[in-house]
NUSE-935546 format. One record per residue (C-alpha): x, y, z; residue in three letters; residue number from 1. Coordinates in Angstrom, 2 decimals. Each point is the difference from the previous one (the first is absolute). Example, Ala and Ser with C-alpha at 12.3 -4.5 7.8 and 13.67 -1.06 7.14 Angstrom:
# NUSE-935546
+---------+---------+---------+------+-----+
!      xx !      yy !      zz ! rest !  nr !
+---------+---------+---------+------+-----+
!   12.30 !   -4.50 !    7.80 !  ala !   1 !
!    1.37 !    3.44 !   -0.66 !  ser !   2 !
+---------+---------+---------+------+-----+
# end
This chain:
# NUSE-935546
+---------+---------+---------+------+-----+
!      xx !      yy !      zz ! rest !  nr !
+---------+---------+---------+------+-----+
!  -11.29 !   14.86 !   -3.60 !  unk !   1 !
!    2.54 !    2.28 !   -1.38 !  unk !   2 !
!    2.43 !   -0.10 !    2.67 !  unk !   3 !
!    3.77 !   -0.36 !   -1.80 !  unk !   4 !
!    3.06 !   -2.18 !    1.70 !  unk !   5 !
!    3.10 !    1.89 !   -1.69 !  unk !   6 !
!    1.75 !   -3.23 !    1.16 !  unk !   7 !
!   -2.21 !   -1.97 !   -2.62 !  unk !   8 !
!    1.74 !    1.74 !   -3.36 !  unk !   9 !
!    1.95 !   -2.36 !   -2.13 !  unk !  10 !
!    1.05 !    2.21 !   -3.08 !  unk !  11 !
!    2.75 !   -2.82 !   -0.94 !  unk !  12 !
!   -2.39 !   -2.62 !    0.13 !  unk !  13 !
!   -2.25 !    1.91 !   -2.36 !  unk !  14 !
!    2.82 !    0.91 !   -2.15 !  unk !  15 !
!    1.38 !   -3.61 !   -0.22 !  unk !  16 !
!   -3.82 !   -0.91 !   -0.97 !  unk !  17 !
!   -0.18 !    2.58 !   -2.93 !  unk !  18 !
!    3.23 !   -0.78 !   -1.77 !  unk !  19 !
!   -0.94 !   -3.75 !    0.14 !  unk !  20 !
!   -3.33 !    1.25 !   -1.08 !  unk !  21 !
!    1.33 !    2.16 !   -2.97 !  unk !  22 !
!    1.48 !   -3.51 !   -1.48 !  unk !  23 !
!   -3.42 !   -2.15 !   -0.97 !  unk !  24 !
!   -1.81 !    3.73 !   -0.59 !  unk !  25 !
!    2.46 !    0.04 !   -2.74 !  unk !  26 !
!    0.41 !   -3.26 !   -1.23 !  unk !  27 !
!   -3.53 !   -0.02 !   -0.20 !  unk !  28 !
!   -0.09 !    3.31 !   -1.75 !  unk !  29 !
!    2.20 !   -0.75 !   -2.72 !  unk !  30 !
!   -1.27 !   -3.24 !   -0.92 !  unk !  31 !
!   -3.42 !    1.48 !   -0.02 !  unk !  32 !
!   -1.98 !   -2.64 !    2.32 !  unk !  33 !
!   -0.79 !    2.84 !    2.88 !  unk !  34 !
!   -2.73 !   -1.94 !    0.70 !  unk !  35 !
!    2.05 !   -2.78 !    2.18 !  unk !  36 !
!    1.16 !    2.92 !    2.38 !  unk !  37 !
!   -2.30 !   -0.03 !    2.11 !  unk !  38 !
!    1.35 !   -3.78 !    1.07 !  unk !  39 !
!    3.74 !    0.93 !   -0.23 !  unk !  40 !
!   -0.59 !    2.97 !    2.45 !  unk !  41 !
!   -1.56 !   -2.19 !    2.71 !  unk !  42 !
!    1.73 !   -2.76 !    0.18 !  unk !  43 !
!    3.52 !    2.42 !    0.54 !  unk !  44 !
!   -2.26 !    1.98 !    3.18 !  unk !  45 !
!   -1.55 !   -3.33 !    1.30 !  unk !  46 !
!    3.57 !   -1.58 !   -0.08 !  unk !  47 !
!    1.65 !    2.70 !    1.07 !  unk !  48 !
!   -2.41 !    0.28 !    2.97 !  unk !  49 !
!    0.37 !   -3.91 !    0.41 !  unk !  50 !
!    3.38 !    0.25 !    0.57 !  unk !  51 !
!    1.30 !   -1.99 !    3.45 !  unk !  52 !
!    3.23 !    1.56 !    0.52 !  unk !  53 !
!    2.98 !   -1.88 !    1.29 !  unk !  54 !
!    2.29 !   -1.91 !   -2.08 !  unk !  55 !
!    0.06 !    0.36 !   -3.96 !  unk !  56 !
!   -1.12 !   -3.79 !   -0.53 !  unk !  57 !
!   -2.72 !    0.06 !    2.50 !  unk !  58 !
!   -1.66 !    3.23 !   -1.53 !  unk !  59 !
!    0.49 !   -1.24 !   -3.44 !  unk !  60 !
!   -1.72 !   -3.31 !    0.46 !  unk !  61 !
!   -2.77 !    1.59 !    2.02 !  unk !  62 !
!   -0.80 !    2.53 !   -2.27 !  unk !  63 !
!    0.50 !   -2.33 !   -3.02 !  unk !  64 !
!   -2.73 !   -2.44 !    1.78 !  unk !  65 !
!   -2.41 !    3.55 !    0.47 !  unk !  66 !
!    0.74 !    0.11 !   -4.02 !  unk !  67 !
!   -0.68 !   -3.22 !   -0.76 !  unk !  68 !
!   -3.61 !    0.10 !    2.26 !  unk !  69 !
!   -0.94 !    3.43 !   -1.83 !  unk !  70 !
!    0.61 !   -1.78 !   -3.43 !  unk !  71 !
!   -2.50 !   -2.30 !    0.91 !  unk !  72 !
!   -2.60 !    2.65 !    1.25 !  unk !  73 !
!    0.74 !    2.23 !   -2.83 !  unk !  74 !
!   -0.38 !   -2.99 !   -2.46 !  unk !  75 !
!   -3.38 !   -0.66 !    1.62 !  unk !  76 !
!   -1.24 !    3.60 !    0.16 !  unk !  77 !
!    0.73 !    0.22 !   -3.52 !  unk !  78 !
!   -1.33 !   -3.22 !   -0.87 !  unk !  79 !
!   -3.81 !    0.91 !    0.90 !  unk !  80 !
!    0.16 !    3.85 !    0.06 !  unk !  81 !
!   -2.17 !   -0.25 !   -3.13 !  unk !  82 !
!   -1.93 !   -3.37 !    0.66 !  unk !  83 !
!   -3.18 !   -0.15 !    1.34 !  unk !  84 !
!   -0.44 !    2.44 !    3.20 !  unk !  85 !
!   -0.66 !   -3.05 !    1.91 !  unk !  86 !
!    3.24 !   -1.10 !    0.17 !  unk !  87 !
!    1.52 !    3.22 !    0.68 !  unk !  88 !
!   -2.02 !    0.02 !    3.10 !  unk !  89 !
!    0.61 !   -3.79 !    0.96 !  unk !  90 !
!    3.88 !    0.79 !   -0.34 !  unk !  91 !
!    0.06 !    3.34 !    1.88 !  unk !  92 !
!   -1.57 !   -1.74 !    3.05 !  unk !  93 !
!    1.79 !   -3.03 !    0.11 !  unk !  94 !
!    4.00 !    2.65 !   -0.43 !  unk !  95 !
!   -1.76 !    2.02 !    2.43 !  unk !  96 !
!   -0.68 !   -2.59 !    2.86 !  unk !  97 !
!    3.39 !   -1.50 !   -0.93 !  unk !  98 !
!    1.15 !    2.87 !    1.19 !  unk !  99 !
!   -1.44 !    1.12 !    2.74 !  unk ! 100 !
!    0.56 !   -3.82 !    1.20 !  unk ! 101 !
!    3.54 !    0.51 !   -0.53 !  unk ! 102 !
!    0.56 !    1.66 !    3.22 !  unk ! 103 !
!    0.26 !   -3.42 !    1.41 !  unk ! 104 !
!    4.13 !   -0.39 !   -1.45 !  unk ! 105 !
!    0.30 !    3.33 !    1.83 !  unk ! 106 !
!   -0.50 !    4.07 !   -0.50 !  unk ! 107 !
!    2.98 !    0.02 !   -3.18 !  unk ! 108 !
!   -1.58 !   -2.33 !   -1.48 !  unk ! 109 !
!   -3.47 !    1.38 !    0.23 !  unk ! 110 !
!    1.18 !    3.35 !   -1.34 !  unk ! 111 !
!    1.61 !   -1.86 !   -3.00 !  unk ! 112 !
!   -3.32 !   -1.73 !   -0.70 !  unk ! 113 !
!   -2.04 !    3.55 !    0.53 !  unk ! 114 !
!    2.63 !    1.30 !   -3.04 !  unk ! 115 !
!   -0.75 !   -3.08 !   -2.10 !  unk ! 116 !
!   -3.79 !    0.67 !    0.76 !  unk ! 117 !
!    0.35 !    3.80 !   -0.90 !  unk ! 118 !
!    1.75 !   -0.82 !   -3.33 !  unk ! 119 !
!   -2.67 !   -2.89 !   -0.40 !  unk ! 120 !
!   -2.90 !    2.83 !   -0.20 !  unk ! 121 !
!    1.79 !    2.62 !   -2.08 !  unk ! 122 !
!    0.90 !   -2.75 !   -2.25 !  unk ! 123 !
!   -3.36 !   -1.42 !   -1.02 !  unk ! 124 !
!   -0.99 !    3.47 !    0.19 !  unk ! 125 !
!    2.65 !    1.18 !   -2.90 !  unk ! 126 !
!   -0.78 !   -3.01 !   -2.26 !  unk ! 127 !
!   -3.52 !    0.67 !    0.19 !  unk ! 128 !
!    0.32 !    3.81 !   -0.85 !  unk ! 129 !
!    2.38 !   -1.74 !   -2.93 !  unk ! 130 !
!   -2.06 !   -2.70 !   -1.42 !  unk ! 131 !
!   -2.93 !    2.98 !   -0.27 !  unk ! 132 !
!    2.57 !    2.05 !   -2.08 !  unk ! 133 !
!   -0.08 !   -1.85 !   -3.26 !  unk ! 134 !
!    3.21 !    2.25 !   -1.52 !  unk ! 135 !
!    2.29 !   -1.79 !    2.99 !  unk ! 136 !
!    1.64 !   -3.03 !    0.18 !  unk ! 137 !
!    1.20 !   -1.97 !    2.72 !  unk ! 138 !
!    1.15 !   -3.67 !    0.31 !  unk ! 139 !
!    0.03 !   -1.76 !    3.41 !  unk ! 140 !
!    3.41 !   -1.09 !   -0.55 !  unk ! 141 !
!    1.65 !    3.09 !   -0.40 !  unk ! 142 !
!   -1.98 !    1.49 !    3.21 !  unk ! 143 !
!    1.11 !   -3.02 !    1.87 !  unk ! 144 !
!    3.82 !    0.92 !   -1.15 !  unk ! 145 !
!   -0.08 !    3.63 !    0.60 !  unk ! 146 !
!   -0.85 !   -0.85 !    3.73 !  unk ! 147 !
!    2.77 !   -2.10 !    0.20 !  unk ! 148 !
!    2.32 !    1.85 !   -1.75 !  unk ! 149 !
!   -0.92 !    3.16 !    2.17 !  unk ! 150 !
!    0.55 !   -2.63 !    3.43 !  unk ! 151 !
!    3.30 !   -0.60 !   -2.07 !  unk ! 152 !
!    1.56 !    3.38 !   -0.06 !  unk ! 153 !
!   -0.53 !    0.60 !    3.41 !  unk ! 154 !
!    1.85 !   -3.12 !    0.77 !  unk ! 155 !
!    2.71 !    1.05 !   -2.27 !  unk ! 156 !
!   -0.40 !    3.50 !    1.89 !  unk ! 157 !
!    0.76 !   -1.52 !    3.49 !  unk ! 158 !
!    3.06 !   -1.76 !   -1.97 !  unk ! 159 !
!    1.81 !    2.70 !   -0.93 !  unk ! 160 !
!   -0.87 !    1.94 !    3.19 !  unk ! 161 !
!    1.42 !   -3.04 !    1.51 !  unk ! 162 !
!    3.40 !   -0.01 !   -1.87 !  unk ! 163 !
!    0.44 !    3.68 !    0.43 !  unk ! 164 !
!   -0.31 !   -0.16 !    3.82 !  unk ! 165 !
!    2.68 !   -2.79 !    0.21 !  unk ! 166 !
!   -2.40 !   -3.31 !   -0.25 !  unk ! 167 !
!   -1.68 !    1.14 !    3.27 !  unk ! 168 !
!   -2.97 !   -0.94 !    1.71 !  unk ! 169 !
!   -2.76 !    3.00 !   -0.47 !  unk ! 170 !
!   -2.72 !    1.13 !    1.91 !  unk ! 171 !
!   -3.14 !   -0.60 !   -1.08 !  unk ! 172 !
!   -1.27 !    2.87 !   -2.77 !  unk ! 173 !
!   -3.07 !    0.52 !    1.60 !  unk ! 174 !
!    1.22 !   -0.35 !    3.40 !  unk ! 175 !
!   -3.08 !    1.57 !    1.40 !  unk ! 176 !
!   -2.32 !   -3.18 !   -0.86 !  unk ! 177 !
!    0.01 !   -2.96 !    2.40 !  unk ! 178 !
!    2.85 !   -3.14 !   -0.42 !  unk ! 179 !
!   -1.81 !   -2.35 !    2.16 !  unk ! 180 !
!   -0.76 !   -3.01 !   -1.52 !  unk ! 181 !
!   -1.20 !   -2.17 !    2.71 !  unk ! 182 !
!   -3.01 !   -1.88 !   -0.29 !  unk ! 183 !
!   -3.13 !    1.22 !    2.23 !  unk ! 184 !
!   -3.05 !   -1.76 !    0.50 !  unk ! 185 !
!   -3.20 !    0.53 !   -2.16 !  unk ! 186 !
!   -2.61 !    1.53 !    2.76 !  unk ! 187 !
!   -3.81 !    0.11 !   -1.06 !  unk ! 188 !
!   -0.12 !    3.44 !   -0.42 !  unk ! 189 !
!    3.21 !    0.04 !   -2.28 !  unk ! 190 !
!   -1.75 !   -2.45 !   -2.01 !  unk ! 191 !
!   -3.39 !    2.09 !   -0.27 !  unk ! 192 !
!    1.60 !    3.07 !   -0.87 !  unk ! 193 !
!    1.68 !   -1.81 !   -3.00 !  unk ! 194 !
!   -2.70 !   -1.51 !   -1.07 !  unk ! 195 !
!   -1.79 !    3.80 !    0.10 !  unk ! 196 !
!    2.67 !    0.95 !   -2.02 !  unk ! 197 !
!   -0.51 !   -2.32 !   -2.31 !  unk ! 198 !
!   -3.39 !    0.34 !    0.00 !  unk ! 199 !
!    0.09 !    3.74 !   -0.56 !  unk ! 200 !
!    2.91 !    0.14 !   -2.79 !  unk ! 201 !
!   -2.27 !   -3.16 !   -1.82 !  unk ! 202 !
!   -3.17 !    2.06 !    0.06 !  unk ! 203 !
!    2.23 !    3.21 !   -1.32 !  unk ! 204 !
!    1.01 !   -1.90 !   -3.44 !  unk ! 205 !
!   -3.97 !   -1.04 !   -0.15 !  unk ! 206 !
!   -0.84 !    2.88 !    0.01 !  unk ! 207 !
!    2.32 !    1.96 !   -2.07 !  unk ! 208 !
!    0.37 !   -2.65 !   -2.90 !  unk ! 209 !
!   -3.27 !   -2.19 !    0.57 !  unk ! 210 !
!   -2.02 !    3.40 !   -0.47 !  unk ! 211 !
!    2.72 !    0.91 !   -2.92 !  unk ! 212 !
!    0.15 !    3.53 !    1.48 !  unk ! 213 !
!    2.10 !    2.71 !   -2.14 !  unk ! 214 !
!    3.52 !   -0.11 !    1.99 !  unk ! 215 !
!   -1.78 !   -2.10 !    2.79 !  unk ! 216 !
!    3.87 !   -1.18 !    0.43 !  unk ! 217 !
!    0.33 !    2.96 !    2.85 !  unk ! 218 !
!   -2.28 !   -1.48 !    1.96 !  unk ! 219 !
!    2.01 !   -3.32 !    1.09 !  unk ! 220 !
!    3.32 !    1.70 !   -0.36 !  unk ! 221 !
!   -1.09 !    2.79 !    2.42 !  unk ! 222 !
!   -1.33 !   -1.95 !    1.91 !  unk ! 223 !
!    3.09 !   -2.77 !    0.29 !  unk ! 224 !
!    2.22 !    2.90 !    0.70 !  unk ! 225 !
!   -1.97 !    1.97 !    2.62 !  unk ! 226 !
!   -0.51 !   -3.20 !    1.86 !  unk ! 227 !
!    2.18 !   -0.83 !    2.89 !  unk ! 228 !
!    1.23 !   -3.66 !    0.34 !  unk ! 229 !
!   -0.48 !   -1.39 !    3.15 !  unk ! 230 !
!   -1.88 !    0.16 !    2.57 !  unk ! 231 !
!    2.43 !    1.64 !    2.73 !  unk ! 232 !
!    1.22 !    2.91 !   -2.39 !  unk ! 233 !
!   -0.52 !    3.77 !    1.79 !  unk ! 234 !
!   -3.42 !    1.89 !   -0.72 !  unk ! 235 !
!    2.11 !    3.15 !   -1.08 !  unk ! 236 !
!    1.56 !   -2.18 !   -2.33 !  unk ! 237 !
!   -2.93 !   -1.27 !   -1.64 !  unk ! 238 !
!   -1.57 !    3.85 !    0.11 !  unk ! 239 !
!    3.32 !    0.59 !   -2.18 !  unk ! 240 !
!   -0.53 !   -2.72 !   -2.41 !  unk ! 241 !
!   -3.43 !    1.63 !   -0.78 !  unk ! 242 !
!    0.78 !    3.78 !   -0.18 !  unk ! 243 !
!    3.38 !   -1.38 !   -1.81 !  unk ! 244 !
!   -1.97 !   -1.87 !   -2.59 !  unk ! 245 !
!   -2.52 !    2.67 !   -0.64 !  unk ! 246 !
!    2.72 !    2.76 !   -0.78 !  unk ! 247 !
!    1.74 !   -2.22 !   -2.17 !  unk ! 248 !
!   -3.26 !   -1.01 !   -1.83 !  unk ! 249 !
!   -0.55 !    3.97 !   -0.61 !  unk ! 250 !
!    3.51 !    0.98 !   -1.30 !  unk ! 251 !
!    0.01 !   -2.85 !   -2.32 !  unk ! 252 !
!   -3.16 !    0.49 !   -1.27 !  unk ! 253 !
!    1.22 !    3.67 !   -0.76 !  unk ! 254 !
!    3.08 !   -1.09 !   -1.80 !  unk ! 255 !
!   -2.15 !   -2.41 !   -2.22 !  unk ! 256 !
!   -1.98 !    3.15 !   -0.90 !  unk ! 257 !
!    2.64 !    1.28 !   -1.73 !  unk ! 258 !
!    0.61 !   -2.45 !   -2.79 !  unk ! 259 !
!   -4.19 !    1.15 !   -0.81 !  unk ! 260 !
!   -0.51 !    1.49 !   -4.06 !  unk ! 261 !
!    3.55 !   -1.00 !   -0.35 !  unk ! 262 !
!    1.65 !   -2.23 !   -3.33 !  unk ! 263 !
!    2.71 !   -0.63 !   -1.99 !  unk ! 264 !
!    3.23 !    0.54 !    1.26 !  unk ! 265 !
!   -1.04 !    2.15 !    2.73 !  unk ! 266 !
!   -1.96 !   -2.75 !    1.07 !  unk ! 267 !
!    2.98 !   -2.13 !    0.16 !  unk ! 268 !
!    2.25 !    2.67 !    1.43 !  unk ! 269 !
!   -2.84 !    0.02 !    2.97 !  unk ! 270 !
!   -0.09 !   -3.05 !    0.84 !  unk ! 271 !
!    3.77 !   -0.43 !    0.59 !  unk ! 272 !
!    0.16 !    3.35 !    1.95 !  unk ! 273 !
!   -3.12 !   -2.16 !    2.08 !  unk ! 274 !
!    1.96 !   -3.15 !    0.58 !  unk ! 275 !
!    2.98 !    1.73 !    1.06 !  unk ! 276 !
!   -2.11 !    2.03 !    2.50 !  unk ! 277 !
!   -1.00 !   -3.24 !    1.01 !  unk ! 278 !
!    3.49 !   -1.29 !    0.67 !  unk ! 279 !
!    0.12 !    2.75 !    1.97 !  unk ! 280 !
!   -2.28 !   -0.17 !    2.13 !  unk ! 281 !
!    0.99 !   -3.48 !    1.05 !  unk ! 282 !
!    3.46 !    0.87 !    0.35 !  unk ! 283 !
!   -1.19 !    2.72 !    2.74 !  unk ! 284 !
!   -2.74 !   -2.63 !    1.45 !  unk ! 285 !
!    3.78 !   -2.18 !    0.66 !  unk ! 286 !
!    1.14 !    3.37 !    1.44 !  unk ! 287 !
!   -2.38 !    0.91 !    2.36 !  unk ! 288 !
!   -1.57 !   -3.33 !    0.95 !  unk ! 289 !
!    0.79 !    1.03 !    4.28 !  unk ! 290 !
!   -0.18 !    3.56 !   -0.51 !  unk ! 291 !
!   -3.90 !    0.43 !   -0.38 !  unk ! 292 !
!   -2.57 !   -3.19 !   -0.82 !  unk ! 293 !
!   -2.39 !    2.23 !   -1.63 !  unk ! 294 !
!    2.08 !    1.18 !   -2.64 !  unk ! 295 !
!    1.86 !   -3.04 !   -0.59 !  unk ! 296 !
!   -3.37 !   -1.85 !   -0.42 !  unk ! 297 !
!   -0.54 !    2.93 !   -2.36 !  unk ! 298 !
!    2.63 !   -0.27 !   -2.13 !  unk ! 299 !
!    0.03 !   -3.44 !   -0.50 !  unk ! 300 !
!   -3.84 !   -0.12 !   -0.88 !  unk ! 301 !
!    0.89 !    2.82 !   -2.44 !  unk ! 302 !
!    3.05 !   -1.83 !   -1.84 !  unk ! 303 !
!   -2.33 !   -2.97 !    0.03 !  unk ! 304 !
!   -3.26 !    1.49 !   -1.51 !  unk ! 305 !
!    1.49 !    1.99 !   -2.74 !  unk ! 306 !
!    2.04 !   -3.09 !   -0.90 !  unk ! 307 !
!   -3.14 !   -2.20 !   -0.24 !  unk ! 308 !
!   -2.53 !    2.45 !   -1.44 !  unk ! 309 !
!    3.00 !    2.01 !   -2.82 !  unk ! 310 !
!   -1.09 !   -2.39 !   -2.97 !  unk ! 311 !
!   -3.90 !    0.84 !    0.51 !  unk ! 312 !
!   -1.13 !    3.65 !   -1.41 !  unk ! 313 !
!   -1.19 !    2.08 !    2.53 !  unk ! 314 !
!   -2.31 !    2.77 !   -0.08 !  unk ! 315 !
!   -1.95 !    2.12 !    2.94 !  unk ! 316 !
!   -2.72 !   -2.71 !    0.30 !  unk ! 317 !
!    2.66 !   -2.68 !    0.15 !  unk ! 318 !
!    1.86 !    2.29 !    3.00 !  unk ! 319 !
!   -3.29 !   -0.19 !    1.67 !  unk ! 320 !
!   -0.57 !   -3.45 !   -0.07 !  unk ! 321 !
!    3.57 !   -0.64 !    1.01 !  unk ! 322 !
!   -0.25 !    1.87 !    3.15 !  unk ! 323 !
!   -3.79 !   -1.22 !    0.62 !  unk ! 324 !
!    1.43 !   -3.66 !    0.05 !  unk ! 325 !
!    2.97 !    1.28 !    2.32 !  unk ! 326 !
!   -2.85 !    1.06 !    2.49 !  unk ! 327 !
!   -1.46 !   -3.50 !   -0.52 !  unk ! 328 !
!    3.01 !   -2.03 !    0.73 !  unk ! 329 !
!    1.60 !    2.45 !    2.80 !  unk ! 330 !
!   -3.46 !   -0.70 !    1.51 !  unk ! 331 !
!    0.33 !   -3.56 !   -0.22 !  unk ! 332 !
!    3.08 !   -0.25 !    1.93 !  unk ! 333 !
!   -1.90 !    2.44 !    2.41 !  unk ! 334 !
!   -2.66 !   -2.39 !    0.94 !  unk ! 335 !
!    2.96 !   -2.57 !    0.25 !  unk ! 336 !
!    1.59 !    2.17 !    2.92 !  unk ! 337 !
!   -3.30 !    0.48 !    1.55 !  unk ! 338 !
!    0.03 !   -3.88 !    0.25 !  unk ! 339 !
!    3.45 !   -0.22 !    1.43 !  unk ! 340 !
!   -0.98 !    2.39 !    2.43 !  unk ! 341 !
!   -2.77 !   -2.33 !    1.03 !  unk ! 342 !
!    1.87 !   -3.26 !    0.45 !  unk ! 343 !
!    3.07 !    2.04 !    2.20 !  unk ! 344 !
!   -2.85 !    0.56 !    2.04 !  unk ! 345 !
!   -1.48 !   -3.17 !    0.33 !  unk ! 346 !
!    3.05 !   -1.18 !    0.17 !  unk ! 347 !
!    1.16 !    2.06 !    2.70 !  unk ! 348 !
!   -3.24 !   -0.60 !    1.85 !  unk ! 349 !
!    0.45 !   -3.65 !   -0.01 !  unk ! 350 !
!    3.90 !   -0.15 !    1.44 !  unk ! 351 !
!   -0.24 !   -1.11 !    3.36 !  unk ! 352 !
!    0.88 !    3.05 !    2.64 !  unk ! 353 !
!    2.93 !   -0.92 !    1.84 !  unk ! 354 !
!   -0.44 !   -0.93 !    3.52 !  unk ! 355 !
+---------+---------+---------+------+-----+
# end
């Protein structure tokens, strides 16, 4: 569970993440719209973890088509992240399937769609936890072009890279993730499991924004996060995904304790201090992503939560409820595995033995 690869340390990655990371924190900051962050942050780690390799033109056209998809599914998420819960739970199972189905155009592509998916969540997630905080204002536009604008400076990243290393090809940045990009056929139980997934991350939104629960956005976020995204992926893994999610759920919750009784200009002070240490912890989630799951899962869940959950007030009973819905959703993606564990075995059972 803890086991570390030493191999699996990229410190330069993580570095090269931050200072691109430092520019929209910034912009954002001085032009006093913090609240369109959250967006800008993402779409630089999702494109960043997009990112082919190979020749300039080929990773700047894949990673601008990633940007452009995203800008749809973050126009959507913030479209009906404050309409009627019953299209937040229509859209989060029709993303979801999509992706899980996309495993058909082959395993890159299915990871791509799982990081559209993940953003999907947190997204409808953050607009909700906005459009209950009266004193913030956020236009779908502008979330729509921070994404893209985030997507943006990584490509312009990967340009000057480029130029610096003599117009060479590149590896790819997260060389670690699979390239393959041929197309597999859709079996029945890949097909099941995706529509479980669906299923599960559908009845998740219900739940936490039919019932209006008090930051009942931890419960689909945890439980998108914690949840593995096919049907082949490791046990361990998943088991890392959980723990992972829980430990980040618990250090962010104790960071958003510490705005508590606080106004003013210490109040504001916080909260910048809390969005840096959430820039942080993303940068070392792009750091350690093959050193150790667990805390990789952690520290992206971390970044994540205290991103979406900074423009609420928080309080003990609000830390409570925060980690009560972590429980809920971790356990959702629980029952999820147990399923998967079911259909390798049926499926295994109904192979035909070799003769």
């Amino acid at each position: 569970m803890f086991e570390f690869n030493p191999a699996g340390l990229n410190w330069p990655r993580a570095v090269a993440f931050l200072d691109a990371g430092l520019v929209p924190l910034f912009v954002f900051w001085a032009i006093g719209h913090e609240v369109y962050l959250l967006s800008a942050l993402f779409g630089l780690l999702f494109a960043a973890l997009s990112d082919p390799g190979g020749g300039y033109r080929h990773r700047a056209v894949s990673v601008a088509v990633f940007a452009l998809v995203g800008a749809g599914v973050t126009a959507l998420a913030f479209e009906i992240g404050a309409d009627a819960w019953g299209w937040m739970v229509l859209a989060a199972f029709a993303v979801t399937l999509a992706a899980g189905l996309a495993a058909a155009l082959g395993v890159r592509r299915l990871i791509d769609a799982v990081l559209l998916n993940v953003w999907f969540v947190v997204a409808i997630g953050y607009e909700f936890g906005l459009h209950e905080a009266v004193h913030v204002t956020s236009y779908i536009w502008a979330q729509v072009l921070a994404w893209s604008g985030g997507a943006a400076l990584w490509i312009v990243v990967t340009f000057l890279w480029w130029l610096i290393r003599g117009r060479t090809d590149q590896n790819q940045p997260f060389a670690e993730l699979p390239g393959d990009t041929s197309r597999r056929k859709l079996t029945r139980p890949l097909i099941l499991f995706a529509v479980i997934r669906a299923v599960v991350i559908a009845g998740t939104v219900a739940l936490a924004f039919g019932l209006d629960l008090s930051h009942g956005s931890w419960i689909p976020i945890a439980a998108m996060v914690a949840m593995k995204p096919s049907l082949e992926q490791a046990a361990l893994v998943s088991a890392q995904r959980l723990v992972g999610t829980l430990i980040g759920a618990v250090v962010a919750a104790s960071l958003l304790l510490v705005p508590t009784n606080e106004d003013g200009i210490r109040l504001f002070a916080v909260q910048h201090g809390l969005e840096v240490v959430a820039l942080v912890l993303l940068m070392h989630g792009a750091g350690i992503r093959f050193w150790n799951y667990s805390l990789y899962s952690a520290a992206i869940a971390a970044g994540a939560l205290i991103l979406v959950d900074l423009p609420q007030p928080s309080d003990y009973a609000a830390e409570g409820y925060r980690l009560l819905w972590t429980l809920c959703g971790v356990g959702s993606s629980l029952i999820v595995l147990l399923l998967a564990s079911l259909l390798a075995k049926r499926t295994a059972k109904a192979r035909p033995r070799p003769t």
